[in-house]
C-alpha positions as a Python dict, from the first residue, in 0.01 Angstrom:
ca = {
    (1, 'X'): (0, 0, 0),
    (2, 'X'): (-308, -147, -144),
    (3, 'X'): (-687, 61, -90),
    (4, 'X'): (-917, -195, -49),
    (5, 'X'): (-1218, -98, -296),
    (6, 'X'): (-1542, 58, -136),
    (7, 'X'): (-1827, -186, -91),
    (8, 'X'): (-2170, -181, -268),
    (9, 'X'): (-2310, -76, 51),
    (10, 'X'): (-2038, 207, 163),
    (11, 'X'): (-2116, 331, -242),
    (12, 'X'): (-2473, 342, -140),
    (13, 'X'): (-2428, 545, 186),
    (14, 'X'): (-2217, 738, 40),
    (15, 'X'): (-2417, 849, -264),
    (16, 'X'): (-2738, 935, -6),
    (17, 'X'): (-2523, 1197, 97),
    (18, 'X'): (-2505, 1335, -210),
    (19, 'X'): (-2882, 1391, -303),
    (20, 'X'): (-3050, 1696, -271),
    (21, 'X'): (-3249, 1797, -39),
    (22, 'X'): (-3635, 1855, -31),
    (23, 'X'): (-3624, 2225, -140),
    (24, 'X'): (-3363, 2202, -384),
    (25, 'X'): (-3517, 1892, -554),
    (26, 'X'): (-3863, 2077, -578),
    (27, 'X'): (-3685, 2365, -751),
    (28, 'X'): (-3535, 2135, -992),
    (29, 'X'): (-3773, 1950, -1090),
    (30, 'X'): (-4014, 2260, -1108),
    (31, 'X'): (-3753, 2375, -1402),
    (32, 'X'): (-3779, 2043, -1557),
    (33, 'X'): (-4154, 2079, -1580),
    (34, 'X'): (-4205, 2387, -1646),
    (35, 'X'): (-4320, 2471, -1289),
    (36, 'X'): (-4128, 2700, -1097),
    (37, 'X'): (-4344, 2891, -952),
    (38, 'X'): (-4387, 2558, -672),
    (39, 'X'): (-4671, 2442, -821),
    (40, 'X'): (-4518, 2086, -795),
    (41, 'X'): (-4475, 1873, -510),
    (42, 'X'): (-4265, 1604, -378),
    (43, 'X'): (-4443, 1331, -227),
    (44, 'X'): (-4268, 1064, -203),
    (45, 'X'): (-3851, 992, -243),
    (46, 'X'): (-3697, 636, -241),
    (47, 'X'): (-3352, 489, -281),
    (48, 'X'): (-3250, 355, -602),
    (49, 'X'): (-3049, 33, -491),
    (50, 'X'): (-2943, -58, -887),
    (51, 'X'): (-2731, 299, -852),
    (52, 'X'): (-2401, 227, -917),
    (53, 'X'): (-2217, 518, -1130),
    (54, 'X'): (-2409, 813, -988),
    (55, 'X'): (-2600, 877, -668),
    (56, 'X'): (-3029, 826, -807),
    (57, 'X'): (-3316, 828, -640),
    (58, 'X'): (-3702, 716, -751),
    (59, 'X'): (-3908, 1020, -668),
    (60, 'X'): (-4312, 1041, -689),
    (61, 'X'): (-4423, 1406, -768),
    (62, 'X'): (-4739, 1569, -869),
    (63, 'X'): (-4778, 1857, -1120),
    (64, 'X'): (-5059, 2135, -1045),
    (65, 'X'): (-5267, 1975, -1280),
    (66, 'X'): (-5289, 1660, -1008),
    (67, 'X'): (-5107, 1403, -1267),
    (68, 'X'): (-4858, 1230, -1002),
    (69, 'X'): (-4498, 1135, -1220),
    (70, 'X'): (-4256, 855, -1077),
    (71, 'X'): (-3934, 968, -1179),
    (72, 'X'): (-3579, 802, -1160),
    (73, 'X'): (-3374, 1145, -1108),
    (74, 'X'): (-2942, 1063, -1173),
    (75, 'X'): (-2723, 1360, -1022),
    (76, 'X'): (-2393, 1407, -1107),
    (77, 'X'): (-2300, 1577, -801),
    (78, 'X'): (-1962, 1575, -891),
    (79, 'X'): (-1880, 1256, -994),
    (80, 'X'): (-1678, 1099, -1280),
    (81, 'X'): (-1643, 743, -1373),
    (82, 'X'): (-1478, 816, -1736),
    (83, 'X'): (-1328, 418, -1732),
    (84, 'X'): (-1067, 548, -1982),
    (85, 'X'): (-1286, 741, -2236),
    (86, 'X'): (-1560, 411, -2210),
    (87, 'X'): (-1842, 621, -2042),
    (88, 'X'): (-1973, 970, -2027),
    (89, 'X'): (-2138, 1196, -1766),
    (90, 'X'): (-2497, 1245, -1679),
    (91, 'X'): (-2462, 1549, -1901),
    (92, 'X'): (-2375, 1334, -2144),
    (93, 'X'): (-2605, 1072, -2085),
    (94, 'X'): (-2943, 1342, -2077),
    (95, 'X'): (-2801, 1453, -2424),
    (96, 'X'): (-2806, 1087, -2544),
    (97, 'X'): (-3128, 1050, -2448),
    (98, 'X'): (-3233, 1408, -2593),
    (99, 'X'): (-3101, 1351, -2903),
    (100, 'X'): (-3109, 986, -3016),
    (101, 'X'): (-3319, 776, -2779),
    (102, 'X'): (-3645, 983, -2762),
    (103, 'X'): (-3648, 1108, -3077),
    (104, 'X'): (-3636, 745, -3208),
    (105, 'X'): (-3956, 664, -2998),
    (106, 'X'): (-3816, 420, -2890),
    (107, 'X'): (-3968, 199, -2549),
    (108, 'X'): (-3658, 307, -2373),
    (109, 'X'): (-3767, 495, -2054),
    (110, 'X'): (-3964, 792, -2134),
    (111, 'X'): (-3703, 1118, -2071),
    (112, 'X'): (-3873, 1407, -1900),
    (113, 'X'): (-3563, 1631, -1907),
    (114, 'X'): (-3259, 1751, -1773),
    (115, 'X'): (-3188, 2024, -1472),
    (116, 'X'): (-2864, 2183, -1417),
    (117, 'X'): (-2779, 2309, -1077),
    (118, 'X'): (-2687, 2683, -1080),
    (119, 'X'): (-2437, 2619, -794),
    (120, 'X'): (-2273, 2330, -940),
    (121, 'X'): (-2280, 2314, -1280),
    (122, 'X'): (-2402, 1926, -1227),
    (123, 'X'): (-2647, 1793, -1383),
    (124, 'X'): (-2962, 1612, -1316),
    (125, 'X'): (-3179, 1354, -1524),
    (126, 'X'): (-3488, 1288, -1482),
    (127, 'X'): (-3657, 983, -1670),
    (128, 'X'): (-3949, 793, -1605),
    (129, 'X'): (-3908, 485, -1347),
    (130, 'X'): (-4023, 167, -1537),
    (131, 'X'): (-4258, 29, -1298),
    (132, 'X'): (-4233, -343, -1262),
    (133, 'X'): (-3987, -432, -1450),
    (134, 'X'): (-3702, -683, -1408),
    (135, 'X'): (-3339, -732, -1653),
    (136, 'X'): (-3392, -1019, -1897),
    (137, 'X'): (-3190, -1250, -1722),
    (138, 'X'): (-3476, -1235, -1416),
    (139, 'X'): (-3806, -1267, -1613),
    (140, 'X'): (-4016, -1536, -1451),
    (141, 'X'): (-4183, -1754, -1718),
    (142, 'X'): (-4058, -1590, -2019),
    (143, 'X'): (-3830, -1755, -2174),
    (144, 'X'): (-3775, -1552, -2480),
    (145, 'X'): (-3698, -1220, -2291),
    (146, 'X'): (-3359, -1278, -2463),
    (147, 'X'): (-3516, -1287, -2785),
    (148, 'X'): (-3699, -966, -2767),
    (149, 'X'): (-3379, -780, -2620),
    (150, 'X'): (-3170, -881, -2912),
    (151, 'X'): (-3420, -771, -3154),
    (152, 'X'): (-3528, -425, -2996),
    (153, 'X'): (-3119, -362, -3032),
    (154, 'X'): (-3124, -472, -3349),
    (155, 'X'): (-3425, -279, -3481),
    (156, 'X'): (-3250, -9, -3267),
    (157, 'X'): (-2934, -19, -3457),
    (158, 'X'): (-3101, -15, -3762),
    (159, 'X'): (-3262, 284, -3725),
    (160, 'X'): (-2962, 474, -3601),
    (161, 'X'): (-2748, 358, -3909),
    (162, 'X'): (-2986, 549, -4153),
    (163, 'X'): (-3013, 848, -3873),
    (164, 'X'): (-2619, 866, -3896),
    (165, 'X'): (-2603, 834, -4259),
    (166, 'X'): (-2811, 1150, -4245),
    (167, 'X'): (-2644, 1339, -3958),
    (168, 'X'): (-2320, 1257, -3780),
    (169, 'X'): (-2423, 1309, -3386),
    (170, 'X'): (-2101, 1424, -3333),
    (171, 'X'): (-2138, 1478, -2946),
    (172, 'X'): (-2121, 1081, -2929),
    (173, 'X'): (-1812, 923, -2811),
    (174, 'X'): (-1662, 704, -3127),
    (175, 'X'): (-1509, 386, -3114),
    (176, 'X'): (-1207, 417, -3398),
    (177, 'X'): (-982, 161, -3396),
    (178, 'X'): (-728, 277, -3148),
    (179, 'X'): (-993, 262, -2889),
    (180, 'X'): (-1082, -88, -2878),
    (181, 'X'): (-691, -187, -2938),
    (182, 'X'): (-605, 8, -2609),
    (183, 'X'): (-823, -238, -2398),
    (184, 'X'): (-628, -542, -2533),
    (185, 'X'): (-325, -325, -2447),
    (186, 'X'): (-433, -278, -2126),
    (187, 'X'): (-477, -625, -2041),
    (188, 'X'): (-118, -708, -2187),
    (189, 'X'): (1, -494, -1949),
    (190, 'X'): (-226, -578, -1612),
    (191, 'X'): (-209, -943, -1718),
    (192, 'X'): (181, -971, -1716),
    (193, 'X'): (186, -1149, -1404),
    (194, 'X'): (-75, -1446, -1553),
    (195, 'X'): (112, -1458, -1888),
    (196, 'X'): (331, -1781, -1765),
    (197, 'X'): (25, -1969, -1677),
    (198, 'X'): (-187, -1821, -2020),
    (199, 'X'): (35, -1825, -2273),
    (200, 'X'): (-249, -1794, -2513),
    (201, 'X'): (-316, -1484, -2389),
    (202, 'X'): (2, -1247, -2539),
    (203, 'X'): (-34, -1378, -2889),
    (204, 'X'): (-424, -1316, -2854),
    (205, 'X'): (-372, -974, -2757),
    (206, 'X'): (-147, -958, -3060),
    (207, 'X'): (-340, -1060, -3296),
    (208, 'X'): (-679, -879, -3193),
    (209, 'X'): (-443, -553, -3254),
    (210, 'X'): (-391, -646, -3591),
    (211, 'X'): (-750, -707, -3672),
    (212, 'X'): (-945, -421, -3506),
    (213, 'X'): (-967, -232, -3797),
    (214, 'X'): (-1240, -445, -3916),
    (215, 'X'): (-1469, -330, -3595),
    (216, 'X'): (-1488, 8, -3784),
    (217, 'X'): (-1609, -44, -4076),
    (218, 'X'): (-2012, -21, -4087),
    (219, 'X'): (-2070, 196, -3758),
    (220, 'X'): (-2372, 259, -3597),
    (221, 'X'): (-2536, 421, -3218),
    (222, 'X'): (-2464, 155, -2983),
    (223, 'X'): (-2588, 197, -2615),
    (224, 'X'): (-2202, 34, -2511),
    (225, 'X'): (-2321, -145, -2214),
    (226, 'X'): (-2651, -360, -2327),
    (227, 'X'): (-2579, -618, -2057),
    (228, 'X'): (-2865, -803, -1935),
    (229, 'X'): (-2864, -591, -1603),
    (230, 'X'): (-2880, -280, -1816),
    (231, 'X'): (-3192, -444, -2016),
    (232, 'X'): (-3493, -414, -1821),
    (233, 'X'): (-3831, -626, -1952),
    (234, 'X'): (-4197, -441, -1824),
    (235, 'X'): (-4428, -727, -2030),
    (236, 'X'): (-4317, -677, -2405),
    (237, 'X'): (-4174, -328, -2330),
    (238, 'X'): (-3765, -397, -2334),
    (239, 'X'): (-3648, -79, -2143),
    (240, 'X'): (-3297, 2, -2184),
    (241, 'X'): (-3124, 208, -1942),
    (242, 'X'): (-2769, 376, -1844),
    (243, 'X'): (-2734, 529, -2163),
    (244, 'X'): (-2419, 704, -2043),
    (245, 'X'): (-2187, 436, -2260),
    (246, 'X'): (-2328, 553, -2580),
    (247, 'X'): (-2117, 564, -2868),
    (248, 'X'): (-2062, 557, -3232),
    (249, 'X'): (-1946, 184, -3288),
    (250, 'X'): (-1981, -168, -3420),
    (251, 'X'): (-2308, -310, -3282),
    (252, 'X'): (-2219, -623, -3279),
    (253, 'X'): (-2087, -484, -2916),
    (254, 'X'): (-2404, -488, -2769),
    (255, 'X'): (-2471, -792, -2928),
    (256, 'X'): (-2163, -925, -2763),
    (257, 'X'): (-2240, -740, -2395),
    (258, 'X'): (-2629, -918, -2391),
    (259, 'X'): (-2524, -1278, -2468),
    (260, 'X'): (-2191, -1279, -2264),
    (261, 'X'): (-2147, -1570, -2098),
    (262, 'X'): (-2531, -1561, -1977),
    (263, 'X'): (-2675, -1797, -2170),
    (264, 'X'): (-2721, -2164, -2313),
    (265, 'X'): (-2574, -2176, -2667),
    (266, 'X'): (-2889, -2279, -2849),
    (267, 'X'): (-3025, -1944, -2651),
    (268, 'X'): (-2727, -1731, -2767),
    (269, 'X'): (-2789, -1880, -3142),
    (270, 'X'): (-3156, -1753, -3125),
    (271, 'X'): (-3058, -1380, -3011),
    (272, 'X'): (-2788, -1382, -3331),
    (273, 'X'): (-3078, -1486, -3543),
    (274, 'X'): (-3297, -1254, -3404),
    (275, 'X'): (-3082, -953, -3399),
    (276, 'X'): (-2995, -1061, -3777),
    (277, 'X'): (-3325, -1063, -3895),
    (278, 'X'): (-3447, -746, -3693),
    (279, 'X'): (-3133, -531, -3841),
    (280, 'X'): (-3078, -629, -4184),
    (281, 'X'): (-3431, -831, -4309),
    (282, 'X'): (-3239, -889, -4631),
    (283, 'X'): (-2958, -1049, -4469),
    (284, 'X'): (-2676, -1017, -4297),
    (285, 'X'): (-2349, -901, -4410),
    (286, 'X'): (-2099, -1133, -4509),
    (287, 'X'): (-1890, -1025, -4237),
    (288, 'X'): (-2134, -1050, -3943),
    (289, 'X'): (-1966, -1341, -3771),
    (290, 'X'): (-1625, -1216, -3791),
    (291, 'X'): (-1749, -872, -3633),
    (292, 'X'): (-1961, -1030, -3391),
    (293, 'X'): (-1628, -1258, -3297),
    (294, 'X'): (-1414, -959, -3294),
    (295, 'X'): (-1669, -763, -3120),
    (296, 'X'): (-1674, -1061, -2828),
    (297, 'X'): (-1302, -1038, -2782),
    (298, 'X'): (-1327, -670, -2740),
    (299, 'X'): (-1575, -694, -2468),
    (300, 'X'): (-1432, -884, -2215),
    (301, 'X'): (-1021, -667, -2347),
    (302, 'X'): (-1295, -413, -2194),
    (303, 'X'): (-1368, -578, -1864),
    (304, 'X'): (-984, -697, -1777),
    (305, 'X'): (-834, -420, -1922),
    (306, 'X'): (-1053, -209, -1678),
    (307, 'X'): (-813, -222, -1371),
    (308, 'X'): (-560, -498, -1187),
    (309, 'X'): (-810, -623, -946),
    (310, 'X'): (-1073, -722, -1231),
    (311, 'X'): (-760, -876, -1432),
    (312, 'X'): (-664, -1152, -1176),
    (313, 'X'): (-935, -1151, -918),
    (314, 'X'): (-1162, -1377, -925),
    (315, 'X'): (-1386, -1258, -1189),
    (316, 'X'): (-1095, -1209, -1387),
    (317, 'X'): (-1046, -1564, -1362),
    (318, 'X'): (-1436, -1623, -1483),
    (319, 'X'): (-1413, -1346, -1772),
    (320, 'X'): (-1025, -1509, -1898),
    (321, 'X'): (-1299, -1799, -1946),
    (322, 'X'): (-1524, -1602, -2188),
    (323, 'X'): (-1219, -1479, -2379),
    (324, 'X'): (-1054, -1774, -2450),
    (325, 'X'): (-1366, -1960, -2554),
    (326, 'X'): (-1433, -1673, -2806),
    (327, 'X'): (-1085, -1707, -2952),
    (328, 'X'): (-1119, -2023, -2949),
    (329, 'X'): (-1444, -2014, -3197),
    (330, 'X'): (-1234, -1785, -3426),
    (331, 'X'): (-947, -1998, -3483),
    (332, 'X'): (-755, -1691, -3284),
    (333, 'X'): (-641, -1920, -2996),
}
């Protein structure tokens, strides 16, 4: 018997039930800021229609001093979405932000704290909402939002090469090479039933096995997701959110995640250049296109490996596409 998958919609309904209600998010938040003796208020709570992990909300409070927050609060209310070891929790997530993103000073959203509810165990995040601002892919007369979103990773990745080269953040997830061979794995194994009319595909998976050791080699703190709908643009600001598929990787994956299949080649060529020149000023490795190949195959292993409807639906179809044309670029195909 097949379940049909829940709709965006039922998700949404669904994760309204979840939220907490007005007393309990008063209390929470009153712990975040340092205000539990109800000196904040709630005045205003909206849905967050981008929520797709984890039930969020945008919430407008006011501290006793009268500054009035907008927050984007993420429960985890008892969720998990672990897509085989690919993402964390919104504990995890808080403690990303805690320990890498705001320390950084980065233009990320600004992170206010984290809550954890005593009856639970779950825990809350609570960030600042990014007013007015849209993912790159949506930016109305700019067309270099691309541009600036390769190079705020790339400055990004930069700076968390020489932080792990100092300290090992060893709460992050790591991608070794066992977990980016299980994806192509994975999509041997869903794909078996396309294999007759791909033959590419099997020897592809094959040989991306035998080279993923080379994804490993100069790690940095990726954000694991840095699609363009995880990108957000406010003016100059890039804004990157979900940090809850943070790892220790190659970053040539988020690299790979913001130019997939989104964009014109002569765009795509400009974000490599920019991300080049933003991480490594002196130049690149000598490696950087084979990584940045490898690390394209990987990402859409990722996507069809994910589960059998997203293997030969009809966006598996569309993302078979992506990965042949990256083979294809490599001489792998």
């Amino acid at each position: 018997m097949t379940v049909a998958p829940i709709s965006r919609d039922e998700r949404r309904a669904a994760f309204r039930a979840l939220l907490p209600d007005d007393a309990a998010l008063t209390a929470g938040l009153g712990s975040v800021f340092g205000a539990a003796d109800g000196s904040l208020s709630i005045l205003r709570r909206e849905p967050n229609r981008y929520a797709s992990s984890f039930p969020s909300e945008i919430v407008t409070c006011r501290l006793d001093s009268g500054r009035e927050l907008l927050l984007l609060c993420k429960y985890e209310a008892g969720q998990s979405h672990s897509s085989h070891g690919h993402r964390g929790n919104v504990a995890y997530e808080a403690d990303v932000y805690r320990e890498v993103v705001e320390p950084l000073g980065t233009s990320a959203p600004r992170f206010f704290g984290s809550h954890t509810w005593a009856s639970s165990g779950d825990t809350w995040l609570v960030i600042e909402y990014v007013t007015d601002a849209v993912p790159v892919s949506r930016v109305p007369s700019r067309s270099d939002s691309p541009w600036l979103a390769a190079r705020w990773i790339g400055h990004f990745h930069a700076a968390t090469a020489t932080r792990l080269a100092a300290a090992p953040a060893a709460f992050l997830k790591r991608y070794d090479a066992a977990y980016y061979r299980q994806w192509a794995e994975r999509t041997q194994v869903l794909a078996s039933g396309l294999h007759g009319r791909e033959p590419w595909l099997a020897p592809l998976c094959e040989r991306f096995l035998a080279s993923a050791d080379a994804l490993v080699t100069a790690p940095t703190i990726i954000h694991g997701e840095y699609t363009p709908k995880n990108t957000l643009v406010q003016g100059d600001r890039v804004c990157p959110v979900d940090w809850e598929t943070a790892a220790v990787g190659a970053g040539e994956v988020d690299l790979a995640a913001l130019t997939d299949g989104h964009w014109a080649p002569d765009i795509v060529d400009a974000c490599v250049r920019e991300y080049e020149l933003a991480r490594w000023p002196a130049g690149a490795p000598h490696d950087f296109a084979t990584t940045l190949g490898l690390a394209r195959l990987y990402w859409n292993f990722r996507w069809l490996g994910e589960r059998l409807d997203w293997t030969t639906g009809e966006k598996g179809v569309k993302r078979l596409g992506y990965l042949r044309v990256a083979a294809e670029r490599m001489g792998m195909c």
